[in-house]
C-alpha positions in Angstrom: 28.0 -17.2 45.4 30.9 -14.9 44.5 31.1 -11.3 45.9 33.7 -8.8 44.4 34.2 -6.1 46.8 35.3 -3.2 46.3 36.5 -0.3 49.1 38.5 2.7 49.1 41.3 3.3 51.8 42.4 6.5 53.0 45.4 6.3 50.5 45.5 7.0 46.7 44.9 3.7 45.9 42.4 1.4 46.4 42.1 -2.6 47.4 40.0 -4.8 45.1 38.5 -7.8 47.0 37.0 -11.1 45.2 35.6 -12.9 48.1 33.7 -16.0 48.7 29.8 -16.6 50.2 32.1 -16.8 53.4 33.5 -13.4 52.7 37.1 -14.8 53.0 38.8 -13.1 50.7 40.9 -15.1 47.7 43.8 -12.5 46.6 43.8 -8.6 46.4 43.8 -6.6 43.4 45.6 -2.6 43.1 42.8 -0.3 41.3 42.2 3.0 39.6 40.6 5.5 42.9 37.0 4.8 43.4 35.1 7.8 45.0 32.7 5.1 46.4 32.0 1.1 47.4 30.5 -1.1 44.5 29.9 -5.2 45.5 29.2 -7.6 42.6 27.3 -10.3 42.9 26.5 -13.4 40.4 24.0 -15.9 41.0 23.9 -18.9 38.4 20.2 -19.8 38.0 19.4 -23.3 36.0 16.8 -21.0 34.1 19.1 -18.1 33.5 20.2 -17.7 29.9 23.3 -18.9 28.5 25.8 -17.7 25.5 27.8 -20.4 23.8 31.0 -19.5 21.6 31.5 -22.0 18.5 34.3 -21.2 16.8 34.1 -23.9 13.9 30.9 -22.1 13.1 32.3 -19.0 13.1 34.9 -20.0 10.9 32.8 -21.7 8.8 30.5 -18.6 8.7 34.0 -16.3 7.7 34.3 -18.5 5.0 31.2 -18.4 2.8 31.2 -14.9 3.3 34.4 -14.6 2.0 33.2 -16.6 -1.3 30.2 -15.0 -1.2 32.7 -11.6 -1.7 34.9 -13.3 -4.3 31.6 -14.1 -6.6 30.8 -10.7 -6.3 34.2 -9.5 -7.7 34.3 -12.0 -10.3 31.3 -10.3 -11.7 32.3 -7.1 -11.7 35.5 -7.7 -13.6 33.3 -9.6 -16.0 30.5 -7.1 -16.7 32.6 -5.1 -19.2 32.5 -8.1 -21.5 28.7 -8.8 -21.7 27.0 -9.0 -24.9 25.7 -5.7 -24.7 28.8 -3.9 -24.2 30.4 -6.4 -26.7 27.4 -4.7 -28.9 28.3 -1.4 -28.3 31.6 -1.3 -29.5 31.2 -3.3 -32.7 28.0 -0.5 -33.2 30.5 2.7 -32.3 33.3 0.8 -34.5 30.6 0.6 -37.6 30.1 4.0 -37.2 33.8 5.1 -36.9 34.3 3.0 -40.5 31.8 5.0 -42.1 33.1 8.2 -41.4 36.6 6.6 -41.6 39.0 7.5 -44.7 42.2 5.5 -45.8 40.4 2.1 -46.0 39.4 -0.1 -49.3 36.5 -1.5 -47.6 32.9 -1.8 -48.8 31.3 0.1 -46.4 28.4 -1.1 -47.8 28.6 -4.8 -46.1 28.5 -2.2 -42.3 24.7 -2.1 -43.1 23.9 -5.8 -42.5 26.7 -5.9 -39.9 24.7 -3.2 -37.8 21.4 -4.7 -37.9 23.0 -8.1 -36.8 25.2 -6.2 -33.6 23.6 -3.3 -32.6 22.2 -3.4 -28.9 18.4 -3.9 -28.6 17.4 -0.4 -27.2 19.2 0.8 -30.7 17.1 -1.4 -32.6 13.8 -0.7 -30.7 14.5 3.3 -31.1 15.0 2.8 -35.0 11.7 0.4 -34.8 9.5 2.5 -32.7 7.9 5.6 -33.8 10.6 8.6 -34.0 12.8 5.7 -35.9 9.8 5.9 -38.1 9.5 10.2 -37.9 13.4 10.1 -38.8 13.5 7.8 -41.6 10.2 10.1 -42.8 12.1 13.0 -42.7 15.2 11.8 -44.5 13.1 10.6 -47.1 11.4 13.6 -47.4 14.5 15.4 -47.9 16.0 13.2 -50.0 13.3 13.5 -52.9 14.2 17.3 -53.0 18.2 17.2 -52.3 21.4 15.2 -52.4 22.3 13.7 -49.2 26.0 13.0 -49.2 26.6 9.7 -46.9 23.4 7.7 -47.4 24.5 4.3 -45.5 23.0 5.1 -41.6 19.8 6.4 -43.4 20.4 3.0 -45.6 20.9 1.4 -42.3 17.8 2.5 -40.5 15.6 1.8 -43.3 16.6 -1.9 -43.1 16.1 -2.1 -39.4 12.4 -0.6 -40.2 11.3 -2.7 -43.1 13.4 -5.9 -42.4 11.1 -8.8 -41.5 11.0 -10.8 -38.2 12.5 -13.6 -39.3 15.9 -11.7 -40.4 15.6 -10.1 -37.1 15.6 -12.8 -35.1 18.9 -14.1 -36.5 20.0 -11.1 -33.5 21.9 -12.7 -30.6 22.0 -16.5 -32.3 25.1 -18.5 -33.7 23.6 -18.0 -36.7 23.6 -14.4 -36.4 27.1 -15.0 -35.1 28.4 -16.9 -38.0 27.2 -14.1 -40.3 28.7 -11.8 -38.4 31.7 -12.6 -38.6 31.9 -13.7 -42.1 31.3 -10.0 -42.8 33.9 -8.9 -40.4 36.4 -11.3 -41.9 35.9 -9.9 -45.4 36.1 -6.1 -44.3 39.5 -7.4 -42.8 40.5 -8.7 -45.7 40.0 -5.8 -47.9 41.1 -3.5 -45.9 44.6 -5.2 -45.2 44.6 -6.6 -48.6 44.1 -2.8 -49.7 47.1 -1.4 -46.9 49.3 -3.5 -48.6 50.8 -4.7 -45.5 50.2 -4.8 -42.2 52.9 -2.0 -41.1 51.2 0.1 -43.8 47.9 -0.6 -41.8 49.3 1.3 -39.2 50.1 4.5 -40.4 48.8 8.0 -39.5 46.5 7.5 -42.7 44.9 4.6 -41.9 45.0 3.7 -38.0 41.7 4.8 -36.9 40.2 2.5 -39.9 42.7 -0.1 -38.6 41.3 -0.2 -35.3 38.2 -0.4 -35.7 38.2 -3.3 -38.2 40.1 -5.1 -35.3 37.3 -4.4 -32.9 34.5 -5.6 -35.2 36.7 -8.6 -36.1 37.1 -9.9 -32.5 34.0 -8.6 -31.1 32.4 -10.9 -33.9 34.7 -13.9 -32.7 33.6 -13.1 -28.9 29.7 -13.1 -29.7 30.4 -16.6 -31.0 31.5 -18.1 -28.3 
């Protein structure tokens, strides 16, 4: 048994004493004052409880932690170029060409191209019931007026009426290939239409530029 003693002096300091069962003391230590005398004692028991340090396991531990942190990363760096977002920009860049000016495109061939990209809460909105209440409506206005613009009303009417087996083709390589075989040709008639690829560029026609470039390679993304 080990007893650590430890006893104030009429000095400042103080002694520290680690003594044996014998109380013969071993060395002496210098200590911080003690305002009173506190003995230590430790008893190992067979039954007491005991604490083991590994440190292979510990390292091994660090480790899969540290690649369970690195996945996590990787997946945040790749979660702005999921399908979905991929979807949302080719939708936002259809609806930037038909607005667009300064382009020779069809805008026509944007209607297909929409039904084929847009994101699936788009498509379910346009198929549930106020898709149905707005296409309704601009019908209902369109018997009795001119509605400058008539592609998106075009557009949703496709979505509503087109059967499930066009609708599946959404989020196949099928669907894909189509795709971009329509983005290809918009490319091609609007650059063919430019003139050259510097005219492309200009203040005129930039925005259209840009966004035929977005459809283009989102379309080569969703392929792969």
């Amino acid at each position: 048994m080990v007893i650590i003693s430890i006893s104030p002096p009429a000095t400042a300091a103080q002694s520290l004493y680690i003594c044996n069962a014998e109380n013969a003391p071993f060395f002496p230590l210098r200590s911080a004052p003690f305002q009173a005398t506190t003995k230590l004692s430790t008893v190992a028991h067979s039954s007491s409880s005991t604490i083991s340090f590994n440190p292979l396991r510990f390292s091994i531990k660090y480790k899969e932690i540290k690649k369970k942190s690195r996945g996590s990363g990787s997946v945040c760096y790749a979660a702005p170029l999921s399908p979905r977002n991929l979807q949302l920009i080719s939708t936002i860049s259809s609806a930037v060409l038909l607005l667009a000016k300064g382009t020779a495109i069809q805008k026509q061939f944007l209607v297909p191209l929409f039904a084929i990209q847009a994101p699936a809460s788009i498509i379910s909105w346009m198929k549930g019931e106020y898709g149905l209440w707005a296409a309704f409506l601009a019908l209902l206005v369109r018997l009795f007026f001119y509605i400058p613009g008539e592609l998106p009303f075009l557009a949703l009417l496709l979505v509503i009426v087109a059967p499930y087996q066009v609708m599946n083709l959404r989020g196949t390589q099928q669907g894909a290939i189509i795709s971009l075989v329509i983005a290809a040709y918009l490319a091609f008639q609007h650059f063919s239409g430019a003139g050259s690829l510097q005219k492309a560029f200009d203040q005129g026609s930039i925005i259209a530029t840009i966004a035929i470039v977005c459809i283009t390679a989102v379309s080569c993304l969703l392929l792969f």
